[in-house]
N, C-alpha and C positions, 0 to 999 in steps of 0.2 A: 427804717433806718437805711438799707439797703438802697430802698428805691431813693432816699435823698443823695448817697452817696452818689450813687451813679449819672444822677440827674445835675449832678456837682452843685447842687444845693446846700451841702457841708463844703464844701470848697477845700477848707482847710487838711479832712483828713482824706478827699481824695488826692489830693495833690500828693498828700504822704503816702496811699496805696500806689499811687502810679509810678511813684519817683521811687518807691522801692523795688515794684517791679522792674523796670528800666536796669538800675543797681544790680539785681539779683539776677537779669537775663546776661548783664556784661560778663558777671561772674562766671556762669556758669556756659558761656560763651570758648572759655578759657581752660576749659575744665578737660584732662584726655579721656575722653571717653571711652574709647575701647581698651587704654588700661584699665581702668577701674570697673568696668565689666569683665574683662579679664580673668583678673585677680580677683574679684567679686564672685565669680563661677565658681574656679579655684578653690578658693576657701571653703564654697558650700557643698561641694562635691567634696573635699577633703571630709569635711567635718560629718559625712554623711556615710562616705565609704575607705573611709582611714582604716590605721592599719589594727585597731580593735577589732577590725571583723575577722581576723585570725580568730577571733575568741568565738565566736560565732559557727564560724566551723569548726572550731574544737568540741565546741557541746551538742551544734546541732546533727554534724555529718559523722559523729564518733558514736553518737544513738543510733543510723539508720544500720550500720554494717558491723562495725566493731573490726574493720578488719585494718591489721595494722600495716601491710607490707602493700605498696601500688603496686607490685607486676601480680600480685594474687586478684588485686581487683579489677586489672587491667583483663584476667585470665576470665576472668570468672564472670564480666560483662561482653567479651567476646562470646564466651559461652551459651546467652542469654541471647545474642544474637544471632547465634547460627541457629540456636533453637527456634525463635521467632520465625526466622528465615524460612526452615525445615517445613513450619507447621503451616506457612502459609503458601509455600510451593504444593502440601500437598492439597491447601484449602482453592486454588487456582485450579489445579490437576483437577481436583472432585468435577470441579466447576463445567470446566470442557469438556469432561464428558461425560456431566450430565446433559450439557445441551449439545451435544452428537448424539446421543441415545434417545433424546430426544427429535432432533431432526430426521434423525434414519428413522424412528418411529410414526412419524407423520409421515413421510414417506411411503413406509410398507403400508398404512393405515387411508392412505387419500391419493398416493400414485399421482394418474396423469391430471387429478384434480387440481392442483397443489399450485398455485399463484401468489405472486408477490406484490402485495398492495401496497403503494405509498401515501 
């Protein structure tokens, strides 16, 4: 069926495919398209991150802490920070020098042997 279509061997119903495409390209020739994508977006971002997700946070972010007042949470992840901070200033410190104790060790241990290969 197809292939007679096309080969306009039914004549009659491609004329009516073609002259409806034609029809339907004028149309939508007319058509504002970046409004209705737009407002198309719009809506789906509306509908996706509306303002139900108050509700969302209410149940999901009122399980993690329980804490009702923002400058205690504000306090209390500063907190959380300076500790991180703390632990990884001393986790750097370790670091250097372990590898000073280490170079001066190579040193007392290999002296004028001691070369740097690339």
């Amino acid at each position: 069926v197809v292939k007679n279509i096309l080969t306009w061997e039914e004549s009659y119903i491609s004329f009516l495919i073609t002259t409806l495409c034609f029809v339907v390209s004028f149309a939508v020739f007319f058509v504002p398209w970046a409004f209705c994508i737009k407002w198309t977006l719009r809506i789906i971002f509306w509908c996706t991150l509306g303002p139900w997700m108050k509700l969302a946070d209410i149940f999901y972010f009122s399980k993690r802490g329980n804490i009702d007042n923002e400058k205690e949470r504000k306090i209390k992840m500063k907190l959380d920070r300076e500790k991180k901070l703390k632990q990884h200033k001393q986790e750097t410190q370790f670091k250097r020098e372990k590898a000073c104790k280490l170079r001066d060790f190579k040193q007392y241990m290999f002296g004028e042997h001691i070369c740097r290969v690339n």
